[in-house]
LUMLOZA-36522 format. One record per residue (C-alpha): residue number from 1; residue in three letters; x, y negated, z negated. Coordinates in Angstrom, 3 decimals. Each point is the difference from the previous one (the first is absolute). Last residue first. Layout:
REM LUMLOZA-36522
(NUM; "ALA"; (X; Y; Z)) ...
This chain:
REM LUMLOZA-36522
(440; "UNK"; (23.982; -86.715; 37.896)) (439; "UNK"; (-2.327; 0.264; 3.336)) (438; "UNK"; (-0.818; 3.684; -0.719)) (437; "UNK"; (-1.046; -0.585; -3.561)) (436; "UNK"; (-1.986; -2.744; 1.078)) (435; "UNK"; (-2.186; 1.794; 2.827)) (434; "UNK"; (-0.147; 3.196; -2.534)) (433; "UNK"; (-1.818; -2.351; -2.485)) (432; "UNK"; (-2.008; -1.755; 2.773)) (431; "UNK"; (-1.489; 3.598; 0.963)) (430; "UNK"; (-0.925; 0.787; -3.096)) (429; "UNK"; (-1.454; -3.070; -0.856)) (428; "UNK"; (-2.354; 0.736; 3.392)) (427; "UNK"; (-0.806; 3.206; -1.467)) (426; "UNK"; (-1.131; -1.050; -3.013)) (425; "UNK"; (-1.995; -2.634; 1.952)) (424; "UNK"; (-2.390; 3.282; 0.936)) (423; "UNK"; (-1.129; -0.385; -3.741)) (422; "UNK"; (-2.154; -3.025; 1.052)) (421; "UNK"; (-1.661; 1.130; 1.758)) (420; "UNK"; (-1.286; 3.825; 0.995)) (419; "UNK"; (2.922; 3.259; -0.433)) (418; "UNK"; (0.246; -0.032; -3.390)) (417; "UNK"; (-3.953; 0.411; -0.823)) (416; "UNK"; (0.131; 3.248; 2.079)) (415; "UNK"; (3.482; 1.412; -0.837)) (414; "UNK"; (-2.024; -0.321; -3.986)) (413; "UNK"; (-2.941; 1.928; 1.459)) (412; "UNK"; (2.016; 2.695; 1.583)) (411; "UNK"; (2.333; -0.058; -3.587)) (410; "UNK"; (-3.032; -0.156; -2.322)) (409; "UNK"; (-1.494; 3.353; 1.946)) (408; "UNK"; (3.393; 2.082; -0.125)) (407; "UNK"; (0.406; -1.141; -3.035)) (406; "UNK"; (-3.468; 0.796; -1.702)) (405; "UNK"; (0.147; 3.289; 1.889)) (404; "UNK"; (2.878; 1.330; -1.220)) (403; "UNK"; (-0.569; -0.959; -3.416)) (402; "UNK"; (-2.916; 2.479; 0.115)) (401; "UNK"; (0.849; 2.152; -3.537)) (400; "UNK"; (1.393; -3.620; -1.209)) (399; "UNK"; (-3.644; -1.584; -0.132)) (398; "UNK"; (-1.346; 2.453; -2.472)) (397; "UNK"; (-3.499; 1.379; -0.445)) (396; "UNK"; (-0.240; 3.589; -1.953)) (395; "UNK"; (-0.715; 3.555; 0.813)) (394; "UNK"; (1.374; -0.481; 3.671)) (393; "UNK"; (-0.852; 2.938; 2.117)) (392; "UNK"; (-2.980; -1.127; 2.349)) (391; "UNK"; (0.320; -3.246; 0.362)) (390; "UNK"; (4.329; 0.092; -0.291)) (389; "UNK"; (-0.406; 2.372; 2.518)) (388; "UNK"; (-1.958; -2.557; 2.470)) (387; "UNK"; (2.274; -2.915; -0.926)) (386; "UNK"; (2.952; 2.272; 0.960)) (385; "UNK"; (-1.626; 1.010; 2.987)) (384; "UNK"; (-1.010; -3.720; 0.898)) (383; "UNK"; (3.667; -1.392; -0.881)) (382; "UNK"; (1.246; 2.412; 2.876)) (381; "UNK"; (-2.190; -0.857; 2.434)) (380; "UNK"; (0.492; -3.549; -0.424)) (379; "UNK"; (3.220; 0.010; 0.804)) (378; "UNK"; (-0.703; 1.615; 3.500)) (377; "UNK"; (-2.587; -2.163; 0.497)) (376; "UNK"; (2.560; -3.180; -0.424)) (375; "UNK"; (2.028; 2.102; 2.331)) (374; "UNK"; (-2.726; 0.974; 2.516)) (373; "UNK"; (-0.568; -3.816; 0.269)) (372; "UNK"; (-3.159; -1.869; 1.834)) (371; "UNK"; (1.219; -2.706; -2.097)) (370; "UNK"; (-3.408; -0.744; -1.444)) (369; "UNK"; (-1.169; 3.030; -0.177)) (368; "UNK"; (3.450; 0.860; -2.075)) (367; "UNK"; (0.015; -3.077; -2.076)) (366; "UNK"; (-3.837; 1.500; -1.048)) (365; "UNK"; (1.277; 3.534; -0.298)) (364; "UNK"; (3.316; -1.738; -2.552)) (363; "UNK"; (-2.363; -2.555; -1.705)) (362; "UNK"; (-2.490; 2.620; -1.112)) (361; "UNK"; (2.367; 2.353; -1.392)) (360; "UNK"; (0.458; -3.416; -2.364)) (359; "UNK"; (-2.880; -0.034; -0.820)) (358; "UNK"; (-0.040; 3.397; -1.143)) (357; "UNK"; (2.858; -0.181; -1.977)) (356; "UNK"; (-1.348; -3.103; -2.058)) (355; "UNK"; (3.023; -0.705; -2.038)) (354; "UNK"; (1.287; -3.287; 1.227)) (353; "UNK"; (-3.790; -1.302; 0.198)) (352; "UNK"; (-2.227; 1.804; -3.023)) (351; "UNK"; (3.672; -0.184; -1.982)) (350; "UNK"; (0.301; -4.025; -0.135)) (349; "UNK"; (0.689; 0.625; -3.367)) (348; "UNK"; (2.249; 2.676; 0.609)) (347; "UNK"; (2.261; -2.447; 2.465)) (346; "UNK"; (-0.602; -2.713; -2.652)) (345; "UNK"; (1.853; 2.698; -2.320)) (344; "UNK"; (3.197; 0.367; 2.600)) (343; "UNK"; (0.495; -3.520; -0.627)) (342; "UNK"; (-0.342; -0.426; -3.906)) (341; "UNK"; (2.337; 2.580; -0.725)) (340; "UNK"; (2.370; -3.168; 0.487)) (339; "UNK"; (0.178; -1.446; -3.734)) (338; "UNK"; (-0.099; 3.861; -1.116)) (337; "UNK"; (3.171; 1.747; 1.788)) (336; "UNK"; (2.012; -3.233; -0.803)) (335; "UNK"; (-0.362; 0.113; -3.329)) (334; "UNK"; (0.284; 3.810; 0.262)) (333; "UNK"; (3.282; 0.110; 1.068)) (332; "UNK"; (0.997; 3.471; 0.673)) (331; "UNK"; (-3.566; 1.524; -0.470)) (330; "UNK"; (-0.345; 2.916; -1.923)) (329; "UNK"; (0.633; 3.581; 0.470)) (328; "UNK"; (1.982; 1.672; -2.867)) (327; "UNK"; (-3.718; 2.250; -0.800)) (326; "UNK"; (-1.066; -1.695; -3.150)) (325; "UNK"; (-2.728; -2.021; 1.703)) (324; "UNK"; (-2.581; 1.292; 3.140)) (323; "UNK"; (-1.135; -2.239; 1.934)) (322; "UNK"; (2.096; -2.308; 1.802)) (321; "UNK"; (-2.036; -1.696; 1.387)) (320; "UNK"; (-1.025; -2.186; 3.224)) (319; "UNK"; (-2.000; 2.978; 2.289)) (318; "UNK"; (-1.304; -1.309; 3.094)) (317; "UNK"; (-3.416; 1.215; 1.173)) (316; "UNK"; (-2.722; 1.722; -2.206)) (315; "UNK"; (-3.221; -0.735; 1.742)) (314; "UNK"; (-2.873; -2.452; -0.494)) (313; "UNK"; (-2.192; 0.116; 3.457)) (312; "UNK"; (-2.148; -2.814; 1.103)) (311; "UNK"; (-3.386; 0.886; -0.018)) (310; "UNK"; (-1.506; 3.272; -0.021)) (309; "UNK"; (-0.451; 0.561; 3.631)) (308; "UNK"; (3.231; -1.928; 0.553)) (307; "UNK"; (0.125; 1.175; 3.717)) (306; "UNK"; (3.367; 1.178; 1.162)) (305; "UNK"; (0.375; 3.206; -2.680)) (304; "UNK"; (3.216; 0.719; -1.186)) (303; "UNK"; (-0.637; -2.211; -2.955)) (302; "UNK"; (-3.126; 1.297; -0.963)) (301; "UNK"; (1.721; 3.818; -1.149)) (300; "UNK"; (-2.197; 0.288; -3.282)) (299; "UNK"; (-2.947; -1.720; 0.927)) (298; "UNK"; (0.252; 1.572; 4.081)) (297; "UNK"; (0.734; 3.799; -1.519)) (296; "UNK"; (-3.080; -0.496; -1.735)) (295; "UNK"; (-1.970; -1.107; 2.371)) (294; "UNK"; (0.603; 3.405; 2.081)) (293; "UNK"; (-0.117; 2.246; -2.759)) (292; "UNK"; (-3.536; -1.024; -0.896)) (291; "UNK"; (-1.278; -0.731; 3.648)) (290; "UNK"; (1.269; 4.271; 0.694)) (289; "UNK"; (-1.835; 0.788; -3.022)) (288; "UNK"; (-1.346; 3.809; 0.911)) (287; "UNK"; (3.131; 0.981; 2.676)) (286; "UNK"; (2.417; -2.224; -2.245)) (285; "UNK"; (-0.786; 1.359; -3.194)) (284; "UNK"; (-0.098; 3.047; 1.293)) (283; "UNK"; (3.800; 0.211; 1.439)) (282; "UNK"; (0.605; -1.969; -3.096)) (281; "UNK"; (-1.296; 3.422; -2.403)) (280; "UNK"; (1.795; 2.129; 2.613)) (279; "UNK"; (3.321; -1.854; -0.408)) (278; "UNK"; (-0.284; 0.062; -3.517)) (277; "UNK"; (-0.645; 3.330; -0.792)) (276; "UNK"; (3.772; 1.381; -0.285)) (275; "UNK"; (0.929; -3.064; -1.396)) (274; "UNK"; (-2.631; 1.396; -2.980)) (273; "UNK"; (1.322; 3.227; 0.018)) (272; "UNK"; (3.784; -1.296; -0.328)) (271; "UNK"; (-0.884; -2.051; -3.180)) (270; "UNK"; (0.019; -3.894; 0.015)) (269; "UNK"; (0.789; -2.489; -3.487)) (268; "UNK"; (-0.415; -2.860; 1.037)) (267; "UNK"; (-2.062; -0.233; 2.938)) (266; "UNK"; (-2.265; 2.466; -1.923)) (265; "UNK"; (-0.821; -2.669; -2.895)) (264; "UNK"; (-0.406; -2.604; 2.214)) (263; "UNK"; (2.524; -3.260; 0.096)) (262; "UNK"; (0.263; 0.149; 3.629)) (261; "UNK"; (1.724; -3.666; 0.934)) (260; "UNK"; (-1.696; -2.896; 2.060)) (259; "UNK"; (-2.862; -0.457; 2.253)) (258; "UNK"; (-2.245; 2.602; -0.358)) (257; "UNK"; (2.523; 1.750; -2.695)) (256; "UNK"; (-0.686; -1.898; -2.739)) (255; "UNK"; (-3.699; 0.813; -0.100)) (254; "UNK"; (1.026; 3.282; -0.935)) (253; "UNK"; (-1.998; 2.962; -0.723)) (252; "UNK"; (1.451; 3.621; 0.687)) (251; "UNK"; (-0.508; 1.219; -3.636)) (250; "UNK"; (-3.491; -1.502; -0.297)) (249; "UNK"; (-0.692; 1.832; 3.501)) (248; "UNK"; (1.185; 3.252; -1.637)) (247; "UNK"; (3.258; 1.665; 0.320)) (246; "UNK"; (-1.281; 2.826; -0.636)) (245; "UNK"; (-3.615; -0.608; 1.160)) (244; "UNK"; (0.247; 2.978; 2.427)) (243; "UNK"; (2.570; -2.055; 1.737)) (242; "UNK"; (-1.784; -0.326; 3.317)) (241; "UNK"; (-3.761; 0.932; -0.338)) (240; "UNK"; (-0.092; -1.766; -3.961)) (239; "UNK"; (2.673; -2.968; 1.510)) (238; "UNK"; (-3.251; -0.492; 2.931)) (237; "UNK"; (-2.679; 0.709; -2.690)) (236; "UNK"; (0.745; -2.736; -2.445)) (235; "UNK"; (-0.681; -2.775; 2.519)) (234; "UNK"; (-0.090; -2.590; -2.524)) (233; "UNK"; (1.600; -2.475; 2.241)) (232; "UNK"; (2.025; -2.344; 0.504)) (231; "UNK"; (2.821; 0.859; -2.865)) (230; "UNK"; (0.267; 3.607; 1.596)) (229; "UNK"; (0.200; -1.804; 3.395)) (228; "UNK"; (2.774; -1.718; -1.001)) (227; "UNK"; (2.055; 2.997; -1.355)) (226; "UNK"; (-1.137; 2.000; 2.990)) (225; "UNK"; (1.817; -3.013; 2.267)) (224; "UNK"; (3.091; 0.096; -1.703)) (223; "UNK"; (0.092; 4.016; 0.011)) (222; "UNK"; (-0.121; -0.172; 3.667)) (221; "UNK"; (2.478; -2.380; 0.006)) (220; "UNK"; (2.780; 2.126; -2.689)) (219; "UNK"; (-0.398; 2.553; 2.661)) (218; "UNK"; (3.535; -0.046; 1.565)) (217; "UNK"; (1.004; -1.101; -3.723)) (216; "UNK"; (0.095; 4.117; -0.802)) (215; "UNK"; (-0.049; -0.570; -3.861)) (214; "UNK"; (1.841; 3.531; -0.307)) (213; "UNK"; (2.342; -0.798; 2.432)) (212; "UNK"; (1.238; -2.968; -1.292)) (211; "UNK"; (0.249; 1.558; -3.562)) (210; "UNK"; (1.974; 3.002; 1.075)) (209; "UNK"; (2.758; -2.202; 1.343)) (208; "UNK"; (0.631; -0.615; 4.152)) (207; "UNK"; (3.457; -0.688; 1.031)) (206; "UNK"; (0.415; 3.024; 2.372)) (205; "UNK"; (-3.647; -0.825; 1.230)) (204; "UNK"; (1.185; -2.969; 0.284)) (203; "UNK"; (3.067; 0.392; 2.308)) (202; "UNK"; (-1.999; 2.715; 1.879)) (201; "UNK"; (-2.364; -2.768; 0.842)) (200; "UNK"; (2.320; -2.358; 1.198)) (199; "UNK"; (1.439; 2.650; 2.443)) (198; "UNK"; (-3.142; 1.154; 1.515)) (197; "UNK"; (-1.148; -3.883; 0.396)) (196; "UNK"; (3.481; -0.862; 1.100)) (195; "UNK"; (-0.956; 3.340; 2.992)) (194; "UNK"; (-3.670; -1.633; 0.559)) (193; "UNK"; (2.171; -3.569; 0.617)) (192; "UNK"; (2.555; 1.120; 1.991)) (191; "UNK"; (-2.584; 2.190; 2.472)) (190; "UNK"; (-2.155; -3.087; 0.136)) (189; "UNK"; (2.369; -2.096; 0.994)) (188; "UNK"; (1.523; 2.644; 3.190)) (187; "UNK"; (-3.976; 0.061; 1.065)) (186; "UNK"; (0.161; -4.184; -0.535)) (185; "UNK"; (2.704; 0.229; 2.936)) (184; "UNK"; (-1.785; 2.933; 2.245)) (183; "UNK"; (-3.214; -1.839; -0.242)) (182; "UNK"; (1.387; -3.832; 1.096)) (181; "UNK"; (-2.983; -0.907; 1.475)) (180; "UNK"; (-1.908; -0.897; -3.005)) (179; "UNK"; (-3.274; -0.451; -1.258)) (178; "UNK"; (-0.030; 3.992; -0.899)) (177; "UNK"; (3.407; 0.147; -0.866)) (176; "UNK"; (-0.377; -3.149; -2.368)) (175; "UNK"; (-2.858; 1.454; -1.699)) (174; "UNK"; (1.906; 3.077; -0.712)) (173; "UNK"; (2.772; -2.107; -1.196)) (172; "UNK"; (-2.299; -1.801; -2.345)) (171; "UNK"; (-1.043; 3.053; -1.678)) (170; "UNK"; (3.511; 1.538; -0.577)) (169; "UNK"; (0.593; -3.374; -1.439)) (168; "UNK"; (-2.310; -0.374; -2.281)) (167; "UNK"; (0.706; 3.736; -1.016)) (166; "UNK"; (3.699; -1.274; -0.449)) (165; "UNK"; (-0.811; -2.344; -2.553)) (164; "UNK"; (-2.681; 1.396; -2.328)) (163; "UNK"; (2.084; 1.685; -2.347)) (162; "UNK"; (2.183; -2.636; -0.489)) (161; "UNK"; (3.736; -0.916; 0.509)) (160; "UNK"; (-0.396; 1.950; 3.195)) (159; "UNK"; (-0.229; -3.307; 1.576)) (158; "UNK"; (3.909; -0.766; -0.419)) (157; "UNK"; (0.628; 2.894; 1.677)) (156; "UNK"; (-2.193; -0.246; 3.341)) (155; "UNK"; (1.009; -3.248; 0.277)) (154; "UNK"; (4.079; 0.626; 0.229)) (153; "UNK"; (-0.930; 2.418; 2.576)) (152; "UNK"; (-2.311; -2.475; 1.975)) (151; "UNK"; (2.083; -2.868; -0.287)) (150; "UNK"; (3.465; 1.777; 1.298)) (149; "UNK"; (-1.907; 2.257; 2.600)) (148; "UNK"; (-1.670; -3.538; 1.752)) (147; "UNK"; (3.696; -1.888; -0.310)) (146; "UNK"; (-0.652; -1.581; 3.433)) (145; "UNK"; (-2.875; -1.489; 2.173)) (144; "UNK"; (-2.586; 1.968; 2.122)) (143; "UNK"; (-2.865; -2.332; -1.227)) (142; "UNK"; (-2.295; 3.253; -1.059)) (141; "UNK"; (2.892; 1.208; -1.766)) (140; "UNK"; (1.348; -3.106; -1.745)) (139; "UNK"; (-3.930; -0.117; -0.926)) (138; "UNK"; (0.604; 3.250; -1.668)) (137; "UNK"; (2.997; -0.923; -1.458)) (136; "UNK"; (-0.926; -2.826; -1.507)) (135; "UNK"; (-2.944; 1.818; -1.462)) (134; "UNK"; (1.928; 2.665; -1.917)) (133; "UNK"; (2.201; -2.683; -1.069)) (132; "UNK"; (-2.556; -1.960; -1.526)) (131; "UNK"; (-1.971; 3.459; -1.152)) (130; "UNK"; (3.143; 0.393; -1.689)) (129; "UNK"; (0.624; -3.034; -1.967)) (128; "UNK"; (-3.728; 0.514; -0.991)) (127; "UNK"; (1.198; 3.597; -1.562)) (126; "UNK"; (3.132; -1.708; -1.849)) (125; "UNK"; (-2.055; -2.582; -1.950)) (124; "UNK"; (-3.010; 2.375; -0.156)) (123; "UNK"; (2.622; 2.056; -2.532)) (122; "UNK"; (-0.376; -2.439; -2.311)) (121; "UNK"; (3.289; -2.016; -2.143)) (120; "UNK"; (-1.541; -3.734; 0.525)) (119; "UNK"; (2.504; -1.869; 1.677)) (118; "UNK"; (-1.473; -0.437; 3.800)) (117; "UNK"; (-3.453; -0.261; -1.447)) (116; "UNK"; (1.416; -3.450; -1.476)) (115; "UNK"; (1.528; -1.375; 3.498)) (114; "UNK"; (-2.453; 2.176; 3.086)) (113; "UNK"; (-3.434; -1.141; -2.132)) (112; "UNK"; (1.909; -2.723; -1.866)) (111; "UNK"; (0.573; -1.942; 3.241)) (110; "UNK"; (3.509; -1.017; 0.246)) (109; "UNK"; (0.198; 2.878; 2.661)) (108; "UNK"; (-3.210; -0.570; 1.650)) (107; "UNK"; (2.150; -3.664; 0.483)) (106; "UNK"; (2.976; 1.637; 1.507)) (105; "UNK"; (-1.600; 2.216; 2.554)) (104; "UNK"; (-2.531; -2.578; 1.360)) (103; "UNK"; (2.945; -2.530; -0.121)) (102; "UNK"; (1.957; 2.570; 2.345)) (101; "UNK"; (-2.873; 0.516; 2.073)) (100; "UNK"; (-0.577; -3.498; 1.026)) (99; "UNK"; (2.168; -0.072; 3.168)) (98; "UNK"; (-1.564; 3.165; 1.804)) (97; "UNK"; (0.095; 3.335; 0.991)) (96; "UNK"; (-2.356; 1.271; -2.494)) (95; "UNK"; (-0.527; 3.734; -1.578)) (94; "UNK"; (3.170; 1.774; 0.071)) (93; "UNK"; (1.705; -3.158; -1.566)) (92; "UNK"; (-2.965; 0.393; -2.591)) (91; "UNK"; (0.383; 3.274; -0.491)) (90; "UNK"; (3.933; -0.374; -0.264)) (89; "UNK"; (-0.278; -2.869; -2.387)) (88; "UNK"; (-2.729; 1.528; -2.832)) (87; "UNK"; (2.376; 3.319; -0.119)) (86; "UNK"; (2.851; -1.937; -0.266)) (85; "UNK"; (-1.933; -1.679; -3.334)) (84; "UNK"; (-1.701; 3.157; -0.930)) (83; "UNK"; (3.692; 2.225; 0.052)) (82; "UNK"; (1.607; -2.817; -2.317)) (81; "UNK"; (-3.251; 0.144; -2.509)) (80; "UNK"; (0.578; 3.378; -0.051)) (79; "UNK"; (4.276; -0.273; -0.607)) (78; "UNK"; (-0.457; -2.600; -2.718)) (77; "UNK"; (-3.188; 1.415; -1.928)) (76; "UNK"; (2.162; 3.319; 0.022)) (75; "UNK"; (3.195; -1.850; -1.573)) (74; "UNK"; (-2.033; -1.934; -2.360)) (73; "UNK"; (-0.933; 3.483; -1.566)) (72; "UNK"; (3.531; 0.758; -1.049)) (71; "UNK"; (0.363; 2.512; -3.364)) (70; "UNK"; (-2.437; 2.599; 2.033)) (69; "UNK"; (2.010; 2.519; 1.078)) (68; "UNK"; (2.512; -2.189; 1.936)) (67; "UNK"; (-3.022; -2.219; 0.761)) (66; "UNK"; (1.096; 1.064; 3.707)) (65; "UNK"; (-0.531; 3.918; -0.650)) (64; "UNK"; (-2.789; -0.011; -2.288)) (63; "UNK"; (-1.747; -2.042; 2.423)) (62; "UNK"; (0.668; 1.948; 2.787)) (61; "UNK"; (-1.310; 3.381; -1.775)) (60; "UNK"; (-3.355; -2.011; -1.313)) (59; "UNK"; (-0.672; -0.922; 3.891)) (58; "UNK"; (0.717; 3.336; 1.506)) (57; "UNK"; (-2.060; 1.684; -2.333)) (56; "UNK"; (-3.264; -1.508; 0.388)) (55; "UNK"; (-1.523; -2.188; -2.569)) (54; "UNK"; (-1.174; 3.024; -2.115)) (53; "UNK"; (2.830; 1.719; 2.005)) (52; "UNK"; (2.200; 0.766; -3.456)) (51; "UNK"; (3.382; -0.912; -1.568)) (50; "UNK"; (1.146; 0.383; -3.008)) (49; "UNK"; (3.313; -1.042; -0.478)) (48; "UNK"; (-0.719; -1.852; -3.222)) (47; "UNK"; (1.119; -3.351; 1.037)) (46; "UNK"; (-1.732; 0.519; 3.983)) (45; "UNK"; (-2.985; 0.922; -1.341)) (44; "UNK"; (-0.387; -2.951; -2.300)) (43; "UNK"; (0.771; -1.928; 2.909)) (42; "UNK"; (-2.708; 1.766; 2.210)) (41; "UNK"; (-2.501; -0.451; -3.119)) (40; "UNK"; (1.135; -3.760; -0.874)) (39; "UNK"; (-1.166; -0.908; 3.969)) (38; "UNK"; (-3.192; 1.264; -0.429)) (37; "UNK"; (-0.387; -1.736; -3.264)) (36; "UNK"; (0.635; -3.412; 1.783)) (35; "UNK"; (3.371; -1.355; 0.363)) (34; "UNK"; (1.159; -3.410; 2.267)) (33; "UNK"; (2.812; -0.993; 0.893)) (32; "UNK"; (3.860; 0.373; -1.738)) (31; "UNK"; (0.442; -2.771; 0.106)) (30; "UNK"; (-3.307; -2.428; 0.803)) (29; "UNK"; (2.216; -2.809; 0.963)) (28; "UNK"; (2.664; 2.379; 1.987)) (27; "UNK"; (-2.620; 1.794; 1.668)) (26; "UNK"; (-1.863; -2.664; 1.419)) (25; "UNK"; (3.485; -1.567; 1.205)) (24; "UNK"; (0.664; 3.303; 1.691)) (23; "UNK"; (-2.537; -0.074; 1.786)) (22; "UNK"; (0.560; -3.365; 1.391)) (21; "UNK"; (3.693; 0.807; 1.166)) (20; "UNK"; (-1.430; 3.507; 1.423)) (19; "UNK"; (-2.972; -2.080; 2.288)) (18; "UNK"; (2.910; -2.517; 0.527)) (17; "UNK"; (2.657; 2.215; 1.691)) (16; "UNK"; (-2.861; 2.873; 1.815)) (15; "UNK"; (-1.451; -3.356; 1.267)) (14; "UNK"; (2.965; -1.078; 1.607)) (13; "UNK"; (1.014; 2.916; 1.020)) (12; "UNK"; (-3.368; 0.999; 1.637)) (11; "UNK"; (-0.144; -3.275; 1.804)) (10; "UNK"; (3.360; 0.047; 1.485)) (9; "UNK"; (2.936; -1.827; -1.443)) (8; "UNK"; (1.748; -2.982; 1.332)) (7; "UNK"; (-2.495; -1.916; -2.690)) (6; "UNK"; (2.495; 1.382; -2.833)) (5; "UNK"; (2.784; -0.634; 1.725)) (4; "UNK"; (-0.437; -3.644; 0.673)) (3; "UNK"; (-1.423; -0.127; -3.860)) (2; "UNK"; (3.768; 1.391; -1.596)) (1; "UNK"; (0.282; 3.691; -0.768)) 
């Protein structure tokens, strides 16, 4: 395709061509992307045909298929960070209207947090892919445009990755019926999603080991926030009333897991009668320490949170590594892989800004006062709930669990910037280009 062509195009082609095209560069310096241990267990599964929904079914089963059981990771770091890129050009097509969105497309693209999150193997990858679609087709909807049932099926898929995915959305269309005219439309939504929801759970419950339903992870937050009170107090009566000192307060102590992982003694190693009391034991906790479990959840979630009320979050963000060795997984070229590593790792540096979820939630509702724009609210909605889950349910900080808010957020503020001088004389060069193509 020669340049005439190219600029013959529409918006969404254009950036659908260049958003892949940049994409795939990432991926082919960093081949085969990036591996943490998360993404060794669903290979590991996938090698020894063993697969179970500790990551949800439906994403270790499609990974075992396209890795050809396993012996081709690149191939699933190609095809996700493939779906993100389209998925980053049709919500911002969907979006904006005008002349700039193609660069705002194409540079959140060469941006690590859309480029390197792209080609690390997590199932977030595929779930934030959806919520893009999901929310394309939404505002499709409320704009009475075309391809509405395409997005939103295709979204409601890809965001079953994780657990939390379709309630998020379930939530959000409820919200939207209320707000929104359109009842018998988001009724029809709703009705897909709480039947995928039926489905996707009978997938994992089909998948599901004795050892994930033993440790019952539904609860693993309550027993987060006992841990930490256990090593904040010396309230030996409240574990004595719940757990008939067995496990005792010494057993449930971690400081860990106030802000970081449960090392405790019970977390560890958990019995059925003791996950049996747990919900109780929180369900007190909360009722007799409500400030307690409160600031707590804003130390160890800060990032989600708009105001820094502990300074400047430090999260987790974009993962660089390989990590784990003697697996057949290592970088293609890793000359190359480390000189330019460098890049995405000023993004992590710079983690309290590109990172800050909250903040970023922030931008959308204040773009959408601004705007006086249902659609910019109606993004916003969504990133909210998640945020809001994430605060509640999230047993550790990481930026990738809301990368759908930090793109949908960086990509309002980045159409922002675009639009004012002097990046307005992009469109002027664009213009002259086509102007001397025609004339030759």
């Amino acid at each position: 395709m020669n340049i005439k062509t190219f600029l013959a195009q529409s918006n969404l082609a254009k950036m659908c061509m260049v958003n892949s095209f940049v994409v795939f560069i990432w991926w082919l310096v960093f081949n085969p992307g990036f591996f943490s241990n998360d993404s060794f267990a669903v290979i590991q599964m996938a090698r020894v045909d063993e697969v179970t929904s500790g990551w949800t079914a439906i994403w270790a089963l499609l990974v075992q298929f396209i890795t050809i059981d396993g012996s081709h990771p690149e191939i699933a770091t190609l095809l996700f960070s493939q779906t993100l890129a389209i998925s980053v050009a049709i919500f911002v097509d969907t979006l904006f209207k005008n002349k700039v969105a193609v660069w705002t497309s194409i540079i959140i693209c060469i941006t690590p947090l859309v480029g390197a999150m792209g080609i690390t193997l997590w199932h977030d990858i595929p779930m934030t892919s959806g919520f893009l679609l999901f929310t394309s087709g939404v505002l499709r909807l409320l704009q009475k445009e075309d391809h509405v049932k395409k997005l939103i099926f295709f979204g409601i898929i890809l965001s079953s990755f994780r657990v939390n995915g379709l309630p998020t959305l379930i939530i959000a269309v409820i919200v939207f019926l209320i707000l929104s005219r359109q009842k018998k439309q988001f009724c029809a939504i709703l009705l897909l999603l709480v039947i995928s929801l039926g489905f996707a759970s009978n997938l994992d419950a089909k998948f599901s080991s004795p050892e994930l339903e033993a440790s019952d992870g539904f609860i693993n937050w309550m027993r987060y926030d006992l841990s930490c009170y256990a090593a904040k107090t010396n309230n030996d009566t409240f574990f004595i009333e719940n757990f008939g000192n067995n496990p005792s307060r010494q057993d449930w102590e971690s400081k860990s897991a106030c802000t970081w992982f449960n090392d405790s003694k019970v977390f560890i190693k958990r019995s059925d009668l003791t996950n049996q009391k747990t919900p109780q034991a929180w369900k007190r906790l909360a009722l007799e320490e409500p400030f307690f479990v409160i600031t707590t959840h804003l130390q160890r979630n800060a990032y989600l949170f708009p105001v820094p009320l502990f300074g400047l979050p430090r999260i987790p963000f974009i993962h660089t590594t390989i990590e784990v060795s003697n697996m057949g997984i290592r970088f293609w070229n890793p000359e190359v892989s480390e000189k330019l590593r460098i890049y995405p790792r000023i993004w992590n540096y710079f983690n309290f800004i590109f990172g800050y979820a909250g903040f970023w939630l922030l931008i959308v509702f204040v773009f959408a006062w601004r705007k006086r724009s249902f659609l910019f609210l109606s993004v916003g909605v969504i990133g909210l709930i998640l945020n809001a889950s994430l605060f509640v349910f999230a047993i550790i900080s990481d930026g990738r669990y809301s990368l759908y808010t930090l793109i949908t957020g960086q990509i309002i503020l980045l159409e922002a910037i675009l639009s004012k001088y002097p990046f307005n004389s992009l469109s002027i060069l664009k213009a002259n280009w086509q102007k001397r193509f025609e004339q030759n």
